[in-house]
C-alpha positions in Angstrom: 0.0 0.0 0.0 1.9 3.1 -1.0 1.7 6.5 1.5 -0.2 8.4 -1.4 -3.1 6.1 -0.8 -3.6 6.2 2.8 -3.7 9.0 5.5 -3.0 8.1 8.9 -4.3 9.9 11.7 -3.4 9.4 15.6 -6.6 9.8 18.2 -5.1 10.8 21.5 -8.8 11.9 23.0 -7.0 14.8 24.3 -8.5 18.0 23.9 -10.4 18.6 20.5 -8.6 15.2 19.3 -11.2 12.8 20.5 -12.9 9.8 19.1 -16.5 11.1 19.6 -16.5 14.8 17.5 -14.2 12.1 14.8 -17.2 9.7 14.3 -19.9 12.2 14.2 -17.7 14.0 11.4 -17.3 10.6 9.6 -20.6 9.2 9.8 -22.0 12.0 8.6 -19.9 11.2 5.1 -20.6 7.5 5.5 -23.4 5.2 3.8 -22.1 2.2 4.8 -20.9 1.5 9.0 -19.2 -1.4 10.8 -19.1 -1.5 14.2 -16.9 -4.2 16.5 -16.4 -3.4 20.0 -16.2 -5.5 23.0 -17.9 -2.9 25.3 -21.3 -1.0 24.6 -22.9 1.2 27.1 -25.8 2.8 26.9 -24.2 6.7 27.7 -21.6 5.9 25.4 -24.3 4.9 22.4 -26.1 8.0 22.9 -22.9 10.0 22.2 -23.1 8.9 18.3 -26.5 7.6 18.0 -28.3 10.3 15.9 -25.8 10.1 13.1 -25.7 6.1 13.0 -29.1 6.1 12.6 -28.8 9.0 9.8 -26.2 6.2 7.6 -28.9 3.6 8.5 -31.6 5.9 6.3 -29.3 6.2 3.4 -27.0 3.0 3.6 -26.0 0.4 6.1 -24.9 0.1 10.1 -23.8 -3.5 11.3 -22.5 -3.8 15.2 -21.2 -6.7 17.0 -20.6 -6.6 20.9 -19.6 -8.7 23.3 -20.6 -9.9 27.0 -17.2 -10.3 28.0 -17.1 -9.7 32.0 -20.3 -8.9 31.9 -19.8 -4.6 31.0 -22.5 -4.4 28.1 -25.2 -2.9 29.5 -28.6 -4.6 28.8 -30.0 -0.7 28.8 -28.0 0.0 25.7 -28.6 -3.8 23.8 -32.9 -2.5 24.5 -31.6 1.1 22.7 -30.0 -1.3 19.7 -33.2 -4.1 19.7 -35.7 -0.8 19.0 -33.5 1.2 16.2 -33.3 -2.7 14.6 -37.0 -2.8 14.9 -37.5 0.5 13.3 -35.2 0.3 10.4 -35.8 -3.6 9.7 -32.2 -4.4 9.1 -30.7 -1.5 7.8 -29.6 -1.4 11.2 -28.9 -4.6 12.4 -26.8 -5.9 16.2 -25.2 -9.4 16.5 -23.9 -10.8 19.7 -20.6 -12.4 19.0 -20.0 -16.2 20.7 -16.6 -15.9 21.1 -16.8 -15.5 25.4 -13.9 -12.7 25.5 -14.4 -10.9 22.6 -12.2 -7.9 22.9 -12.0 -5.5 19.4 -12.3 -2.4 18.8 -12.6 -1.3 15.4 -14.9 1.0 13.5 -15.1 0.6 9.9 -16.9 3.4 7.7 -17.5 3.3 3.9 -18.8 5.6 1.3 -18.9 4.7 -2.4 -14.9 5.2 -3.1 -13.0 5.4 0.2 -13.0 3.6 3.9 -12.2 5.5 7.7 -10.9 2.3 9.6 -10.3 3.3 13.3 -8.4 0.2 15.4 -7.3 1.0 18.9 -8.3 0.8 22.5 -12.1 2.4 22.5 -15.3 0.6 23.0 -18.2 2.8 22.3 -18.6 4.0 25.7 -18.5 7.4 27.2 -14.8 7.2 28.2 -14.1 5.4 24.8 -15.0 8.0 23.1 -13.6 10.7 25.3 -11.5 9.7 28.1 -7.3 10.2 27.4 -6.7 6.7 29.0 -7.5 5.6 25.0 -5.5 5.8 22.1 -6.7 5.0 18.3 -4.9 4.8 15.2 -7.2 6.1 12.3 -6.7 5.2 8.5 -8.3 7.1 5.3 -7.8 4.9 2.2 -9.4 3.8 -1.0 -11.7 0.8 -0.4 -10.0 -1.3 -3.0 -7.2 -1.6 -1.7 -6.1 -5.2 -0.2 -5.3 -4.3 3.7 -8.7 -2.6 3.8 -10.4 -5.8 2.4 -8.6 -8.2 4.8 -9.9 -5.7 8.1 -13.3 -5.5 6.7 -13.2 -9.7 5.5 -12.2 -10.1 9.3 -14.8 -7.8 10.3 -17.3 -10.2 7.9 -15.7 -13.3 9.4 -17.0 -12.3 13.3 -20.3 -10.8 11.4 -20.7 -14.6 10.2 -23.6 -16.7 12.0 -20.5 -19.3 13.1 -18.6 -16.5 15.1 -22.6 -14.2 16.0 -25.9 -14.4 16.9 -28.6 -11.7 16.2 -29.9 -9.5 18.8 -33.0 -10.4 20.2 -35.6 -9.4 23.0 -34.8 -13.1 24.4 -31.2 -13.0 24.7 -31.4 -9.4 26.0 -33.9 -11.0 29.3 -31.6 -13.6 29.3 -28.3 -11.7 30.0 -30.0 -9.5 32.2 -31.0 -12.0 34.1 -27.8 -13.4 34.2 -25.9 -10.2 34.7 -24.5 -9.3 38.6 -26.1 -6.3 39.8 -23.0 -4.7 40.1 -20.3 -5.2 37.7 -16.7 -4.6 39.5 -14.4 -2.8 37.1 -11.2 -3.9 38.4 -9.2 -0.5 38.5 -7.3 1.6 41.3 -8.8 4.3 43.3 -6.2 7.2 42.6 -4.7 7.1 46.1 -4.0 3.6 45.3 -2.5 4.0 41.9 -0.4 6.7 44.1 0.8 5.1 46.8 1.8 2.5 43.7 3.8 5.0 41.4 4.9 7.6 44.4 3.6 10.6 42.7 0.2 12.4 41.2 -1.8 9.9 38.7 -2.6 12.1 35.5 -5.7 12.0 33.6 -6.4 13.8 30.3 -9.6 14.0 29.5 -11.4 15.4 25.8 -12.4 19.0 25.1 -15.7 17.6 23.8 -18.3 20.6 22.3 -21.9 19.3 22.1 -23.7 20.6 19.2 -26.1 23.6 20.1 -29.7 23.4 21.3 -32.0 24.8 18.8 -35.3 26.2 19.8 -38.4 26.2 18.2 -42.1 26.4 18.0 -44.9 24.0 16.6 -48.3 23.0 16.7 -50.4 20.1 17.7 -53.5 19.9 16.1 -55.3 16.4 16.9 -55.3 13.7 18.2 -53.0 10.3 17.0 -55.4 7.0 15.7 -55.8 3.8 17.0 -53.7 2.6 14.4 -51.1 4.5 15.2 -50.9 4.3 18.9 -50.3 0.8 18.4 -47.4 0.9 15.7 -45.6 3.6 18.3 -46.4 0.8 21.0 -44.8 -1.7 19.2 -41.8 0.0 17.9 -40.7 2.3 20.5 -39.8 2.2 24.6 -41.8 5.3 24.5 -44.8 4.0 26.6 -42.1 2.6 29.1 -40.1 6.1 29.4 -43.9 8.2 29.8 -42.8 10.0 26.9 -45.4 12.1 24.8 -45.1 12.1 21.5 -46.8 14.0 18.5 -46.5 13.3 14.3 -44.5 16.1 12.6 -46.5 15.1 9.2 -42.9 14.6 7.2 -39.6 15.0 7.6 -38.5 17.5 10.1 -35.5 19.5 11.9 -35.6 18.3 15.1 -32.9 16.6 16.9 -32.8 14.9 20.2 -32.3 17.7 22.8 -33.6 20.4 21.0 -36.8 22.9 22.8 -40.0 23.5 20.9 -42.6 25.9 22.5 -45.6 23.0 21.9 -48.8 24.4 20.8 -51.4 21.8 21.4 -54.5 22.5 20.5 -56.5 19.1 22.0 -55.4 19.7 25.0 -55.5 23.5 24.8 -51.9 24.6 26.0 -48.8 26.2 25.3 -45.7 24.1 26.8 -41.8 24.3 26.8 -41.1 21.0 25.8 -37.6 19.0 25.4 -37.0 16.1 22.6 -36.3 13.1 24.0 -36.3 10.8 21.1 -37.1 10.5 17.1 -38.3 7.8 14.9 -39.0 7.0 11.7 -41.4 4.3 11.9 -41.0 0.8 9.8 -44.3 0.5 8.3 -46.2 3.9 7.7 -49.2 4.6 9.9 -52.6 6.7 9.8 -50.3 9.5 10.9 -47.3 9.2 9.1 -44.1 7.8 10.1 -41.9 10.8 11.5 -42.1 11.3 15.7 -40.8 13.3 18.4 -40.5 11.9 21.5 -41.0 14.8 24.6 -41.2 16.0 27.9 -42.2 19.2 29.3 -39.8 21.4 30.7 -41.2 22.3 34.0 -42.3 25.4 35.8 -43.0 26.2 32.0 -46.6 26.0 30.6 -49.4 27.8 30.6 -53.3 27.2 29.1 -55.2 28.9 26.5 -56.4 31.9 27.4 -57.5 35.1 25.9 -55.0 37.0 28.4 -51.9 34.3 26.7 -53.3 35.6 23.5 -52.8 38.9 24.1 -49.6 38.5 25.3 -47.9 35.7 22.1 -49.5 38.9 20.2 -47.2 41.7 21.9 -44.3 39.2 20.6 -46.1 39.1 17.1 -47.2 35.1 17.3 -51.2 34.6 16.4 -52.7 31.3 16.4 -53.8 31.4 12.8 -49.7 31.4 11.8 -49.0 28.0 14.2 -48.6 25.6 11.9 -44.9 23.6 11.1 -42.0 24.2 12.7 -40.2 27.6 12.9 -37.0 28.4 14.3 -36.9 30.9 17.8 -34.3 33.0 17.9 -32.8 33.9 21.6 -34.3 37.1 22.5 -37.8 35.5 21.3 -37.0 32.1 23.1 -36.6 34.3 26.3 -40.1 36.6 26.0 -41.9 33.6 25.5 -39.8 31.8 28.8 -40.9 34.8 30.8 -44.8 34.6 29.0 -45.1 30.8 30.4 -43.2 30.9 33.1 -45.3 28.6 35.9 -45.2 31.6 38.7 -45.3 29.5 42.4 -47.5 30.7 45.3 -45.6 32.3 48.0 -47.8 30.2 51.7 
């Protein structure tokens, strides 16, 4: 493999360097995604979730994990079983057999080039961020041969010999058979102190979330039967008490953004937080794009002619509510101080 072909890049997860901001970069340029990794928690999946499922739309995402020493969370295998559901196998998760399976590679494709990323992260929170890690990531063409014998071994554990697919079964079972609490053998820092006879050192990553937007929409009815029951089926959104509307079509939203929630059925005005998206499997009465919510508290008000009056002073009527709109600040913060739950002084 000559150097012109290849780029090599080291991932120290110091500062800005980190695994985490690297896969949301690449993913977002990927169509097809292969994940290996012997640990999978369920803070750790959350960090890069939104933008596998986004390669799952368009292409492909295939993850194997392991139960070695038990640190796969059955929380994050429940996160995996419902995206599998909802995609039906664009997004698919395979248990591997082999009883210490230890990699840690992340393979992404688009049509002409592969990202392989070998090193010491799992996809967990301090995988993906903690300095303790180090990853050795490679940008070459697809073609050539090195690529093909990672992604062939990658195939090889994918294979029903080496994996088994994730299902609601195993999931009960391992829980079942999980201890409650799962030592980590690891020094406290006084002890890794008193070992080395001096400070123990921990970088950490200079991780920047992507920005909260704010908006506002509208609910105007009420969900069907029909739909109530694909939701049901599909999602953990019954389990978490999440609300949930249809957005009709595609949308903006993504999971932690604000929407100032007009909803008309139930005659209120709420500051609301997205919990979750979907795009169902099958399409329903309603469509098949869903936010997932809860309200923000101390912050809701109902209809009234005096809330009228006031969304008016800040130039919002209810004829103008439907779809989504962006708020800026300064109209995110008038409309704050408009429903702003106000408590009784006893």
């Amino acid at each position: 493999m000559g150097s012109e072909s290849a780029r090599f890049e080291i991932i120290e997860n110091s500062g800005p360097n980190n695994l985490r901001d690297v896969l949301r970069a690449k993913l977002a340029e990927a169509s097809e995604v292969c994940i290996a990794v012997a640990f999978l928690t369920e803070s750790g999946l959350r960090e890069i979730i939104q933008p596998l499922r986004q390669v799952a739309v368009r292409g492909r995402v295939k993850i194997i994990t392991g139960l070695y020493q038990s640190f796969t969370e059955p929380a994050a295998l429940k996160v995996l079983l419902r995206i599998q559901r909802e995609t039906r196998g664009s997004f698919s998760v395979r248990l591997s057999r082999e009883p210490k399976f230890h990699r840690k590679v992340f393979l992404l494709e688009n049509r002409t080039r592969a990202v392989a990323i070998v090193g010491s992260s799992n996809l967990t929170r301090e995988g993906l961020r903690s300095g303790g890690e180090l990853d050795l990531m490679v940008s070459l063409p697809k073609k050539v041969s090195s690529y093909r014998r990672l992604k062939a071994a990658f195939d090889k554990d994918w294979s029903e010999r080496r994996a088994v697919p994730l299902i609601a079964e195993r999931i009960r079972r391992y829980e079942n058979a999980r201890p409650s609490l799962v030592r980590q053998e690891d020094y406290s820092k006084d002890d890794l102190k008193k070992i080395l006879g001096t400070e123990p050192s921990h970088d950490g990553a200079t991780v920047t979330d992507e920005p909260v937007s704010v908006w506002r929409d509208c609910i105007t009815g009420f969900a069907k039967e029909g739909t109530e029951r694909i939701i049901s089926e599909t999602t953990n959104w019954d389990v978490m008490k999440y609300f949930w509307f249809s957005t009709g079509g595609s949308h903006p939203y993504k999971t932690g953004d604000r929407i100032f929630l007009f909803d008309s059925p139930a005659q209120r005005l709420d500051f609301v937080k997205v919990k979750d998206i979907t795009r169902t499997p099958i399409p329903t009465p309603d469509g098949r794009h869903f936010i997932a919510f809860r309200r923000v508290r101390s912050y809701g008000r109902r209809f009234s002619n005096r809330l009228w009056t006031q969304l008016g002073v800040v130039h919002i009527k209810e004829k103008d509510l439907r779809g989504a709109r962006k708020v800026n600040p300064k109209l995110a913060k008038q409309l704050m101080s408009i429903l702003r739950v106000k408590r009784r002084v006893q």
